[in-house]
C-alpha positions as CSV (number, residue, x, y, z in Angstrom):
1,X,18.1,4.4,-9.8
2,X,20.8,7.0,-9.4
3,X,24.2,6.4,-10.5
4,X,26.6,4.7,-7.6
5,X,30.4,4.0,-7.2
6,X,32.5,4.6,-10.0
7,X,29.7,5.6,-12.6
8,X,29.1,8.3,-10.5
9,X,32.5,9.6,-10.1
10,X,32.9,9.3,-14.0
11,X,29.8,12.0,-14.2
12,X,30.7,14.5,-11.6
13,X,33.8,14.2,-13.5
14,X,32.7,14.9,-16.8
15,X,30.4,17.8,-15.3
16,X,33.3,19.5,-13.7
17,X,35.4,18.9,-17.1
18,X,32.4,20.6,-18.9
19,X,32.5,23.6,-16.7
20,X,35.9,24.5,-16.9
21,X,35.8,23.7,-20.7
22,X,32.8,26.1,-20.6
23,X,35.2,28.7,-18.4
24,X,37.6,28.7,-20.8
25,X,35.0,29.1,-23.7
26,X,33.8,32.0,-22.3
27,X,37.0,33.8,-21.5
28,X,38.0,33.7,-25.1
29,X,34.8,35.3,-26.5
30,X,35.6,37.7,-23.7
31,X,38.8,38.2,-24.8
32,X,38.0,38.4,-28.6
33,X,34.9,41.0,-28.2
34,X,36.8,43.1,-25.6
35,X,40.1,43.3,-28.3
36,X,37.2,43.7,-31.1
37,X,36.1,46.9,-29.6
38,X,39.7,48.4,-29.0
39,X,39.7,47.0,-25.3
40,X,38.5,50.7,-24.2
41,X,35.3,50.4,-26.2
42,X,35.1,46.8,-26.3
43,X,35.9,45.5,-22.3
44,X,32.0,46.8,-21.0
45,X,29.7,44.9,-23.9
46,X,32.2,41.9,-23.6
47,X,31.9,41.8,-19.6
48,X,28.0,42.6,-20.1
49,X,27.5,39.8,-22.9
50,X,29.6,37.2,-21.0
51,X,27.6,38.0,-18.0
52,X,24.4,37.2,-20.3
53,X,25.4,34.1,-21.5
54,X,26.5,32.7,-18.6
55,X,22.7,33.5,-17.1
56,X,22.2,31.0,-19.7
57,X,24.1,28.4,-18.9
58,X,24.0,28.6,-15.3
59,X,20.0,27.9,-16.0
60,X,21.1,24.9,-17.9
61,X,19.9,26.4,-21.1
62,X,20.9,24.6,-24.5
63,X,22.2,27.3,-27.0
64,X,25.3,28.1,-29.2
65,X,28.0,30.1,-27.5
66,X,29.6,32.2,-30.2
67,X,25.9,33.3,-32.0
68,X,24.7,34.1,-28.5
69,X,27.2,35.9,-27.5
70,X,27.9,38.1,-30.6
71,X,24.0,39.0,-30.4
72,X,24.4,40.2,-26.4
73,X,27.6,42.5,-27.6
74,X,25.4,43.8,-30.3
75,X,22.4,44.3,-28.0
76,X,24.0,45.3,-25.1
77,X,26.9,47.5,-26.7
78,X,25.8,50.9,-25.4
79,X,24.6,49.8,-22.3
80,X,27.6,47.6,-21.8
81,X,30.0,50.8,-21.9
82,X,28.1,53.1,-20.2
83,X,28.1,50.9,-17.3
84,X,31.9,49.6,-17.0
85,X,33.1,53.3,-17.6
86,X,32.2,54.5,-14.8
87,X,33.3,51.7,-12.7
88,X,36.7,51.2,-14.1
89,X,37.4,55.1,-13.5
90,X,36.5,54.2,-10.0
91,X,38.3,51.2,-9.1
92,X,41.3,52.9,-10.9
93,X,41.2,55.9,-8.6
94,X,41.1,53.4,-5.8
95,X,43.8,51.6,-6.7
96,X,46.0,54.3,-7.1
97,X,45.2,55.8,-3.9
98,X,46.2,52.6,-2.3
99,X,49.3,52.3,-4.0
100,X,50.3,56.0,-3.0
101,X,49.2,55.5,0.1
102,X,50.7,52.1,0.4
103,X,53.8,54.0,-0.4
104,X,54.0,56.5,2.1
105,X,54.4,53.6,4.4
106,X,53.2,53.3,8.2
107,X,52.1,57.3,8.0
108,X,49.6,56.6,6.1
109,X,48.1,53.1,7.7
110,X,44.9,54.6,7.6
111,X,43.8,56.3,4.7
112,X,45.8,53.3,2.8
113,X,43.2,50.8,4.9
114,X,40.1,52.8,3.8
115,X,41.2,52.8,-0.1
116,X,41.6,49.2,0.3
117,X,37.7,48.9,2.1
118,X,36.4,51.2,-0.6
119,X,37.8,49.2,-2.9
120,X,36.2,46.0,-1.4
121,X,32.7,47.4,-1.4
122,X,33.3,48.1,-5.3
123,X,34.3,44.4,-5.7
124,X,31.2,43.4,-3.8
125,X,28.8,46.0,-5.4
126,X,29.3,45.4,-8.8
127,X,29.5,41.4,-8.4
128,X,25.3,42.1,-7.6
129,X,25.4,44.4,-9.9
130,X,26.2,42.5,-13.2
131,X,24.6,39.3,-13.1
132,X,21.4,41.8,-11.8
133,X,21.7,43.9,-14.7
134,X,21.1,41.0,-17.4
135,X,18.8,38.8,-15.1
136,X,16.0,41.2,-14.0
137,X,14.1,43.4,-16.1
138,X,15.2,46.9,-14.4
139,X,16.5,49.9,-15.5
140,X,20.0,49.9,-15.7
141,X,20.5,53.0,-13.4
142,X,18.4,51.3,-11.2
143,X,20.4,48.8,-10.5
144,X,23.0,50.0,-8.8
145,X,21.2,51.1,-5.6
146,X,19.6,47.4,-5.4
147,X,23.0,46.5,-5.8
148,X,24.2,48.1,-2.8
149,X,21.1,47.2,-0.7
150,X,21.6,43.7,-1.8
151,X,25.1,43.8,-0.5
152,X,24.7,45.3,2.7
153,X,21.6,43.0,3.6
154,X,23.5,39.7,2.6
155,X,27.0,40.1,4.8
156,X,27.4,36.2,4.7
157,X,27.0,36.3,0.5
158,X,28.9,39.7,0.3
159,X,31.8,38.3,2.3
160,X,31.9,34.7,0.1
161,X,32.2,36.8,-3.8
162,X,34.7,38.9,-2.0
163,X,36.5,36.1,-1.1
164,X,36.2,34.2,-4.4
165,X,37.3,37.0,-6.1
166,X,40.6,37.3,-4.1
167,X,41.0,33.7,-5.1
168,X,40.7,34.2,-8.4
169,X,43.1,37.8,-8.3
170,X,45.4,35.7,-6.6
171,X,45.7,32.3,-8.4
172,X,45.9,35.0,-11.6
173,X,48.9,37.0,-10.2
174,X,50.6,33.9,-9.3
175,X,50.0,32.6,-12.6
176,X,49.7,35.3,-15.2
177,X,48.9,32.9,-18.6
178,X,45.4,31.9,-16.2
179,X,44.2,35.5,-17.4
180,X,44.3,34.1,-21.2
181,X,43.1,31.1,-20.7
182,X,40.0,31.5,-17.8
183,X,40.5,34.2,-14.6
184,X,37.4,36.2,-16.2
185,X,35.7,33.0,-17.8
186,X,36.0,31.2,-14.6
187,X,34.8,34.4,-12.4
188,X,32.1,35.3,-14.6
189,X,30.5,32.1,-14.5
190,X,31.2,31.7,-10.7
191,X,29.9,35.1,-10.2
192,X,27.1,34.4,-11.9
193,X,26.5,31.3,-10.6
194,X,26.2,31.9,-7.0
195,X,24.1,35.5,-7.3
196,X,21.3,33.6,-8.7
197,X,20.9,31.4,-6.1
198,X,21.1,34.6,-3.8
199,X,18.6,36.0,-5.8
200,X,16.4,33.1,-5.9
201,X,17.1,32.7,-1.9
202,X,15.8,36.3,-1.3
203,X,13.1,36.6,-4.0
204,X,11.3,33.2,-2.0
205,X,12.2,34.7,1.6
206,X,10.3,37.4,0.3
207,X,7.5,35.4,-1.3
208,X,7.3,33.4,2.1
209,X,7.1,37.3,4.4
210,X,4.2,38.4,2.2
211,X,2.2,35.0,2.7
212,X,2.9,35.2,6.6
């Protein structure tokens, strides 16, 4: 018999407790293997291991966070950097041409408006693009083209991360001390969370158009 009234309450309680203890968890192993590498070296295996163990827990697998993650930097230390490089370099171009745009004022509406939907698509892209990279066997360069498909076939999905993400930029800005305590945690594991059951949603459409 399931659980009813206030038994119930206690567990969805205790479940959303364990998550955000889990958030927090995760942001400082972030934290720690990002400052370990020197923060330039360190931020792409940190983001790539986090990603990897929260694959993990979002499948509701038992394990021990700080073995399990020190074993993903390791493993995915080259790949990691690689990966984030080019991405940071990209977003921070971006951002910079919407700030000097942004300060030219209403002259430069326009090409301030297309920095910000180029940085969008970025946002959008690599949210696939991560959790993809540690939950399907591929290629890392391959990636980033399903990626994009991914993104441009699921508007509905695309639109949600993007929004998430703002919410997460935005409860951060307002309150700065959330980026040492969960902001990536949080949005790692939300991130993650939500693209596998997009992947899991296409992979069975799929299944279901090569049966019909």
């Amino acid at each position: 018999m399931p659980p009813r009234g206030g038994t119930a309450w206690v567990i969805r309680l205790y479940e959303a407790a364990d998550e955000v203890f889990w958030a927090v968890r995760l942001n400082l192993l972030w934290l720690a293997a990002a400052l370990l590498g020197g923060v330039l070296l360190g931020v792409g295996p940190a983001t790539v291991a986090a990603y990897a163990v929260a694959r993990r827990h979002a499948r509701g697998e038992s394990f021990q966070a700080v073995p399990a993650f020190a074993a993903a930097y390791r493993r995915q230390f080259v790949r990691g950097t690689a990966l984030l490089f080019p991405v940071l370099g990209v977003s921070a171009c971006l951002v910079g041409d919407y700030l000097y745009f942004a300060a030219r004022g209403p002259a430069a509406t326009l090409p301030r408006l297309a920095s910000l939907a180029a940085l969008a698509a970025v946002v959008v892209i690599v949210a696939y693009l991560l959790p993809m990279v540690v939950h399907f066997d591929l290629r890392t360069i391959a990636c980033l083209p399903r990626a994009s498909r991914f993104a441009l076939a699921r508007p509905a999905s695309s639109v949600l991360l993007l929004f998430a993400f703002v919410a997460v930029l935005k409860a951060t800005a307002t309150f700065p001390f959330l980026a040492l305590v969960i902001s990536v945690g949080g949005w790692i594991q939300l991130d993650t969370w939500l693209c596998l059951r997009f992947f899991a949603e296409n992979e069975a459409r799929l299944r279901a158009e090569r049966i019909s």
